[in-house]
TORSE-288687 format. One line per field, with one value per residue (C-alpha): residue in one letter; x, y, z. Coordinates in steps of 0.25 Angstrom, whole numbers. Layout:
N
aa: A;...
u: X;...
v: Y;...
w: Z;...
***
This chain:
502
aa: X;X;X;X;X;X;X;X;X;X;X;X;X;X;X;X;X;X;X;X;X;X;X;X;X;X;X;X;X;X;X;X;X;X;X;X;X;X;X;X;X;X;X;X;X;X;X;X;X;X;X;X;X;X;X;X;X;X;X;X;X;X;X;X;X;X;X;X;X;X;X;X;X;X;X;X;X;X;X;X;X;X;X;X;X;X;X;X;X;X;X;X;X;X;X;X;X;X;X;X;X;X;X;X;X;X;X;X;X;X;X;X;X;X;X;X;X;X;X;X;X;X;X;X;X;X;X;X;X;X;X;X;X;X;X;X;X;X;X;X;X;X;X;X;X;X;X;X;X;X;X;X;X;X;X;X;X;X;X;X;X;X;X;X;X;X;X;X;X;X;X;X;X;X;X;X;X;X;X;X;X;X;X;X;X;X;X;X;X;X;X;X;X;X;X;X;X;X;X;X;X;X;X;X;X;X;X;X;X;X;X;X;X;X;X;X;X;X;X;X;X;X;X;X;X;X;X;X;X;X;X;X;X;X;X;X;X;X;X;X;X;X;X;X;X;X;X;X;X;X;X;X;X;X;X;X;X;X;X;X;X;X;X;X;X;X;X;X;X;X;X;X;X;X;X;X;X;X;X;X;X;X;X;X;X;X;X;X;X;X;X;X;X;X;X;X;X;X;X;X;X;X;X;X;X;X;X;X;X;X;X;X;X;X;X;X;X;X;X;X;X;X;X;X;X;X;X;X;X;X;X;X;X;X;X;X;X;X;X;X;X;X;X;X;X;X;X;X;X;X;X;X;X;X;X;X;X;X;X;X;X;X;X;X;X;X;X;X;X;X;X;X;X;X;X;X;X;X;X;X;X;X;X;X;X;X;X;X;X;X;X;X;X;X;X;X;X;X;X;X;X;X;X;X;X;X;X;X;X;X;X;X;X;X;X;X;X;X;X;X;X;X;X;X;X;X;X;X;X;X;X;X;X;X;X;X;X;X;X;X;X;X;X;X;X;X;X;X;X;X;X;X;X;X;X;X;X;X;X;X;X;X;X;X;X;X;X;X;X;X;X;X;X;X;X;X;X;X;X;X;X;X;X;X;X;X;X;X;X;X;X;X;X;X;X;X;X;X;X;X;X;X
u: 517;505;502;487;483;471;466;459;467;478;491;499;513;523;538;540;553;560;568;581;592;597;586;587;588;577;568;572;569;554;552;554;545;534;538;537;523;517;521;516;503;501;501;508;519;521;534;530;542;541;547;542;555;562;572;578;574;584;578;586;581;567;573;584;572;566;579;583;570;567;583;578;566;556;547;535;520;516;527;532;536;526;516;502;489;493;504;509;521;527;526;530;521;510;509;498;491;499;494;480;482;488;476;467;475;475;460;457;465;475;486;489;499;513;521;532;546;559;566;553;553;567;566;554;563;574;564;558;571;577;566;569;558;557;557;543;534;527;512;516;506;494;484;488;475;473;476;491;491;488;498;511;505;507;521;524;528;527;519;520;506;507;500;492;495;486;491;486;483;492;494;493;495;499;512;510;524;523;509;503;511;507;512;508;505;514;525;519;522;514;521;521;514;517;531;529;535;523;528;522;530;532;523;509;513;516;501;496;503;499;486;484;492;484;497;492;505;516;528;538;552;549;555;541;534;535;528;517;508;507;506;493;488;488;480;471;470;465;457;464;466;479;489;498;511;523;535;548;560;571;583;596;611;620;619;603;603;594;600;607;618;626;629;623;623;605;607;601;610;622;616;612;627;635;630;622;610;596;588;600;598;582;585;592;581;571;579;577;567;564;553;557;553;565;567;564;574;571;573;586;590;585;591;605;614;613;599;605;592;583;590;590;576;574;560;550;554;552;540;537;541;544;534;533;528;541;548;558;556;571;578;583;596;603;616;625;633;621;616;630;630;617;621;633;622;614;627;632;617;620;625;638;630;620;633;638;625;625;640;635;622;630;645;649;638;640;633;643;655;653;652;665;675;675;681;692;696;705;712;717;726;720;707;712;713;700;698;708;703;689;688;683;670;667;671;664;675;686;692;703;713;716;728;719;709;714;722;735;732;719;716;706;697;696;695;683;677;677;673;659;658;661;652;640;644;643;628;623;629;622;630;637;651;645;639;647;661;657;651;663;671;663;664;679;681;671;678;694;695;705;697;710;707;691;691;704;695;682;691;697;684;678;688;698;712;715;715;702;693;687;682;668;665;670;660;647;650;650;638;634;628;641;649;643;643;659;659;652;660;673;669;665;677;685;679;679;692;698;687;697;711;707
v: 641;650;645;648;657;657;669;674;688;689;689;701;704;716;718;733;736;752;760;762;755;742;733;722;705;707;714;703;693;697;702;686;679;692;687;673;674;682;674;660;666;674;686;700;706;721;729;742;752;757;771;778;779;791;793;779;780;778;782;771;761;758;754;745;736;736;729;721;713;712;708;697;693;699;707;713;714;728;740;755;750;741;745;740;742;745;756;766;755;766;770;785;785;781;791;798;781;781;794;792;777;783;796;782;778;790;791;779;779;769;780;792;805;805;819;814;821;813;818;814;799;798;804;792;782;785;783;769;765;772;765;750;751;750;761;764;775;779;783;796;804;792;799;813;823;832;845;838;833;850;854;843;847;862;860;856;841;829;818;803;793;779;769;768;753;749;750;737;722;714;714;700;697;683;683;671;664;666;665;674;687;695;710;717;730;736;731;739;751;765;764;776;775;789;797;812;814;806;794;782;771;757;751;760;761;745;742;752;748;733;735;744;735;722;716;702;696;704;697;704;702;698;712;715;708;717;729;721;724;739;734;725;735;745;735;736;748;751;738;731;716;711;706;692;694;686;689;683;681;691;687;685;685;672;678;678;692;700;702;715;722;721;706;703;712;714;723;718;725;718;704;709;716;706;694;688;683;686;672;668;679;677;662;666;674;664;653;663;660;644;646;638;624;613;607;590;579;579;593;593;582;588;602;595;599;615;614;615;611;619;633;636;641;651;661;652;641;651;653;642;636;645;643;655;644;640;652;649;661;659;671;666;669;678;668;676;664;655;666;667;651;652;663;655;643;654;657;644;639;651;649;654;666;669;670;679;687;687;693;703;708;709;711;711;720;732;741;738;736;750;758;750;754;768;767;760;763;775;764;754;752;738;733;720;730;731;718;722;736;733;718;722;726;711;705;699;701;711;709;717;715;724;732;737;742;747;762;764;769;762;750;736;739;755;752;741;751;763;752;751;767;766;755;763;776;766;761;776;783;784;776;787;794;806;800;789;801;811;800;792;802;809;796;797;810;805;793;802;791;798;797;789;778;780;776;765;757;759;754;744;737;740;735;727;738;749;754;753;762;774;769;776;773;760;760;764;753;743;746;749;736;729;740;740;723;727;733;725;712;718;726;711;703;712;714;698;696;708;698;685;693;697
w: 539;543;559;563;574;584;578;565;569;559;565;566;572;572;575;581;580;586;575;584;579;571;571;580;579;592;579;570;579;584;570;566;577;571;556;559;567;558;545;552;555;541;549;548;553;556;557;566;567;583;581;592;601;592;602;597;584;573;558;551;558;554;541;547;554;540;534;543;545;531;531;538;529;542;531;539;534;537;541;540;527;521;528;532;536;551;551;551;557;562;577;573;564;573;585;583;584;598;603;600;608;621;620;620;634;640;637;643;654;652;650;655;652;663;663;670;666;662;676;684;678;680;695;698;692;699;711;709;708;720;726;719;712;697;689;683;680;693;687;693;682;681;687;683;684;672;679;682;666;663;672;666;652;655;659;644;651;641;645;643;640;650;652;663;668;679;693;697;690;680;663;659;646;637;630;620;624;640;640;651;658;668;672;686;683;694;682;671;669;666;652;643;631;625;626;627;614;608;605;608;617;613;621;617;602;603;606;598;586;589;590;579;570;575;579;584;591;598;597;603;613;627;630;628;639;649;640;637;649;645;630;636;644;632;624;634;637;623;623;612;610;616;605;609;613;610;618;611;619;619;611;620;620;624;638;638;639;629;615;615;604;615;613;600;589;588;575;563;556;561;555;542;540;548;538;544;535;538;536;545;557;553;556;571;576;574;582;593;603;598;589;578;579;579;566;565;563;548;546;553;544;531;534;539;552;546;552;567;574;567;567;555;547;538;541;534;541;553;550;548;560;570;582;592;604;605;607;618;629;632;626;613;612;601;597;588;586;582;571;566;565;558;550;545;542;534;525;522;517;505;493;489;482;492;502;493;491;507;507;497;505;518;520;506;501;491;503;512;504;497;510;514;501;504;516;512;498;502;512;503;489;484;484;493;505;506;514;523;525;528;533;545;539;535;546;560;570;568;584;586;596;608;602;588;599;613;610;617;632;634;637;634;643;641;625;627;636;623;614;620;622;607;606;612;602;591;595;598;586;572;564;555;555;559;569;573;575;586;592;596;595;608;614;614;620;629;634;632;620;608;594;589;600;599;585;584;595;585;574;580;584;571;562;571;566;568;554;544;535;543;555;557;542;544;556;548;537;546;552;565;569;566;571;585;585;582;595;603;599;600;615;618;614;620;633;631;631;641;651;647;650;664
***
């Protein structure tokens, strides 16, 4: 169903995500309310990459955000690699746009160079908050003359572009699902638009880029709220037409709190590995937020009790159906219970052989079981062994109890408490042996942990025994998504039920 707008401007909108680790179910989920807005409006949806952080950046993960969107069935109209008439869509490939926006600023007066070292930014912070105030840049080099400008430039100091926010007055701006919002400007912050190393930062490679690629609508996480009175200001600043903003509620745990990989696994990854099917997590994301209208008594009665009020769909019926006025502000919240429910709703729809093709393409796949076979085949005298070998590479849940896990002379507590250092390794370390060895191995010696005792607790959580295939091996088949998920259950469980003995 194409749904008319009121304007002749055609309708365009853009996911934007950052290249620095597993794509996230945050991506997925603005990335579908995008889709969805832009397919019931005949419009076009843009994937931009925003690369600019290169401290963050991670080289395999462009590709990642590729497959696991179009995993999904979220294919983009223009991008880095389709193309279009906009790009680059690449933000590294675009500095030199960036550089010539901000010269435009600081032209105009709307910007201005600060020479402010690390240590001096840190020394002011450390002030504001001495004095309870909270910690912002000062406009310490705002008015800078052109004499004190030569003399920082002489001294070989790096310099930062801001933006000059007005001293005095308010940002107003409409958000289409608050309506209008209001920002004091002793709130907003001189921003910096241009890092010394000539990178842009998100916030003036965000407009520029929207602007430029004639992006109508910014649907974005309410995250985003508070950024956009500089975003508004730079519009201004360069006299361009303000696009509408839509600020979609933030996805939430059980405990309201936002969705974090501390309490729900937020990789991609994980889902497509774990089993889960696409339409099914597709299906999930649009329950959030309540944009999907209920269904009526006859539907319910056609569909059957399978329907459960209307929360099942596939993406055309979102499209379809799904109507952004009555999106709930109320943080929707990420129930891993409900999307395993609904996955399980998912596999018992298929056919025997389209469950079996599922097995195939995920925990049963030739990929997978290939990597897995040489790790064992040395182990073993009959085929049959196999199972018992490796069942903990196709299993959920592989608790083991306290005496696999604790070593001799430490205790629960002690052991729960190396878990989650191992756990941090685990999330920080590239995920190859190479990598993956001198790291925990320095965090053993670090914390006086024995390698014998380091790697038993590792294998012990990963695979429930204290015997399996090699351990850092095993590690890297599995997967870092599911291995950290690993982890974080069983640092949960356990810390669960020490809670219940006291």
């Amino acid at each position: 169903m194409t749904i008319a707008t009121d304007t002749a401007t055609p309708i365009r909108v853009r996911i934007a995500p950052s290249p620095t680790g597993d794509p996230h179910v945050g991506t997925a989920y603005i990335g579908l309310l995008n889709f969805l807005y832009a397919r019931q409006r005949a419009g076009k949806f843009v994937l931009r990459i925003e690369d600019t952080d290169r401290t963050r950046f991670v080289s395999t993960s462009e590709q990642m955000i590729f497959d696991a969107l179009r995993w999904l069935g979220l294919e983009w109209d223009e991008g880095p690699d389709v193309g279009g008439p906009y790009g680059p869509y690449r933000q590294s490939e675009r500095t030199e746009i960036y550089r010539e926006h901000v010269q435009r600023l600081l032209d105009s007066g709307h910007a201005y160079r600060s020479f402010e070292t690390a240590e001096e930014l840190e020394a002011m912070r450390r002030s504001q908050i001495a004095a309870k105030l909270p910690p912002r840049y000062n406009g310490a080099h705002r008015e800078l003359t052109a004499a004190q400008i030569a003399a920082f430039e002489a001294e070989g100091r790096p310099a930062v572009v801001r933006l000059k926010v007005p001293a005095e007055g308010e940002t107003a701006f409409r958000d289409e699902l608050r309506g209008a919002i209001n920002f004091s400007h002793n709130n907003v912050d001189d921003q910096v638009l241009l890092k010394s190393d000539g990178f842009p930062t998100y916030h003036l490679a965000n407009v520029v880029d929207d602007h430029l690629m004639r992006i109508t609508d910014v649907i974005r996480a309410e995250e985003w709220i508070s950024s956009t009175p500089k975003h508004v200001l730079l519009y201004k600043a360069f006299g361009w037409e303000l696009p509408r903003f839509w600020h979609m509620p933030l996805l939430r745990n059980i405990d309201k709190s936002k969705i974090s990989k501390r309490k729900n696994p937020v990789s991609l990854i994980y889902y497509r590995e774990s089993g889960f099917l696409p339409q099914a997590v597709l299906n999930f994301l649009g329950l959030m937020g309540g944009g999907m209208a209920q269904p009526s008594e006859e539907e319910i009665v056609a569909k059957g009790s399978s329907l459960k009020q209307g929360d099942i769909f596939s993406l055309p019926q979102m499209i379809e159906k799904f109507d952004f006025k009555r999106i709930s502000l109320g943080g929707p919240v990420f129930d891993l219970t409900k999307l395993k429910w609904l996955n399980g709703e998912y596999l018992r729809a298929l056919s025997p052989e389209a469950f079996f093709q599922a097995l195939r393409a995920t925990v049963f796949s030739d990929e997978y079981l290939r990597r897995i076979a040489p790790l064992v085949q040395t182990r073993i005298e009959t085929l049959a062994q196999f199972g018992e070998m490796t069942d903990f590479f196709f299993k959920d849940d592989v608790m083991p109890a306290p005496e696999v896990f604790v070593p001799k002379k430490r205790t629960l507590e002690e052991t729960l408490d190396f878990a989650a250092e191992q756990l941090a390794v685990l999330e920080a370390t590239p995920f190859t042996a190479e990598e993956l060895e001198p790291a925990l191995k320095k965090l053993g010696a670090e914390k006086e942990w024995p390698v014998k005792d380091n790697f038993m607790l590792l294998r012990a959580i990963l695979t429930g025994r204290t015997a399996s295939p090699p351990l850092l091996e095993s590690l890297i088949v599995f997967g870092k998504a599911r291995s950290l998920d690993r982890m974080r259950r069983f640092i949960d469980a356990q810390k669960r039920l020490a809670a219940t003995r006291r």
